[in-house]
N, C-alpha and C positions, 0 to 999 in steps of 0.2 A: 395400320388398317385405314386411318381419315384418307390417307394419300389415295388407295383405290376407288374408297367410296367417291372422292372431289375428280378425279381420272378420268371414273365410268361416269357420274354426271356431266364432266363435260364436256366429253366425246357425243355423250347421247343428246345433249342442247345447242352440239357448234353442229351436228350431223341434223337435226331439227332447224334448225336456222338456215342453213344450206336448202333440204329438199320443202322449207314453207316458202322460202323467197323464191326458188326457183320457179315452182309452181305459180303463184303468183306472178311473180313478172311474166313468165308463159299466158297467164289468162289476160291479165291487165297490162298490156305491153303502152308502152309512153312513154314521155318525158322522166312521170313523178315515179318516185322509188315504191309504189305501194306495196311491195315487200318488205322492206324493211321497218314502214309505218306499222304493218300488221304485224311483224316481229315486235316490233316493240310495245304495240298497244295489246296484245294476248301475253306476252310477256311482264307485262305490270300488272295485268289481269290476275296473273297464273299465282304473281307471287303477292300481292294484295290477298287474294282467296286464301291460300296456304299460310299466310301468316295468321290471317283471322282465325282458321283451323287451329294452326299450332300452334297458339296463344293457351286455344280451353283445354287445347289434349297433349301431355307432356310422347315430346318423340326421343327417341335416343339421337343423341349429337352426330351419331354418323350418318343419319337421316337426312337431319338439317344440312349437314356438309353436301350431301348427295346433290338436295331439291336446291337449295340456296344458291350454295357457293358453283358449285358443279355443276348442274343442267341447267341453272337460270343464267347464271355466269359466261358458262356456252351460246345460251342460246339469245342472250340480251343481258347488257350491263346497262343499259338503260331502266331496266326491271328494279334493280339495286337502288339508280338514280331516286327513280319515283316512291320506292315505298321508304327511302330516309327523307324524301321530300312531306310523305305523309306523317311521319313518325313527326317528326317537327311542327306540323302543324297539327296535329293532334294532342301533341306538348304544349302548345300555345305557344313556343317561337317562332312566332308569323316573321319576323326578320329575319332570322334566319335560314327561314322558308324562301322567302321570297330570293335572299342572296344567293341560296345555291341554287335554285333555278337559273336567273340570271348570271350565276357564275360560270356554272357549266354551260350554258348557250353559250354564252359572250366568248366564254375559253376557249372552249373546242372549237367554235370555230375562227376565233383568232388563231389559236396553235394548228384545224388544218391548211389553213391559206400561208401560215408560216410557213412550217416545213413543207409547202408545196412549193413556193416560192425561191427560198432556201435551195430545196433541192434543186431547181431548173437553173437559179444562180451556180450552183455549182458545176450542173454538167456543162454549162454552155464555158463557166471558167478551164475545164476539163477540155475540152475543141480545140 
């Protein structure tokens, strides 16, 4: 039954990410992605709020699986990023706060200029 529950949330948060971004780059048309900004900043939002919630009020696990893993999942794993960035600094491992910030920057986009590169390497070896 978690499989459905994590399924239908993240159909319902990748299909939310889709028609928020689209909208938005429609209104705010340019360079910067402010789709994806706003995905991700209402999405850290959404799941910051809902955990402070689901902290004072016990929900059933397939709830959590739902909102968490499922529709936030879908709809930003950025969301994920940030509230184990909070989690750590509210533990007082400020180091370790600090490193997974800058790990995940630094990574991601080490790793996408990699595999972009990578890739282009290959097709031109492919010619």
């Amino acid at each position: 039954m978690k499989v459905i529950y994590l399924l239908a949330g993240g159909a319902l948060g990748s299909f939310s990410r889709y028609y928020i971004s689209g909208i938005t780059h429609k209104v705010a048309s340019g360079i910067f992605p402010w789709g994806t900004l706003l995905v991700n900043v209402t999405g850290a939002f959404v799941i910051g709020l809902l955990w402070g919630i689901f902290e004072l009020k016990d929900l059933s696990p397939n709830i959590r699986i739902f909102v968490f893993v499922g529709f936030l999942g879908g709809y930003t794993t950025f969301s994920t990023f940030a509230l184990e960035t909070l989690n750590l600094l509210r533990d007082g491992n400020f180091k370790f706060a600090i490193l997974n910030v800058v790990m995940n920057n630094l990574l991601a986009l080490t790793f996408v200029f990699g595999g972009y590169f990578i890739a282009k390497g290959i097709l031109t070896l492919i010619k």
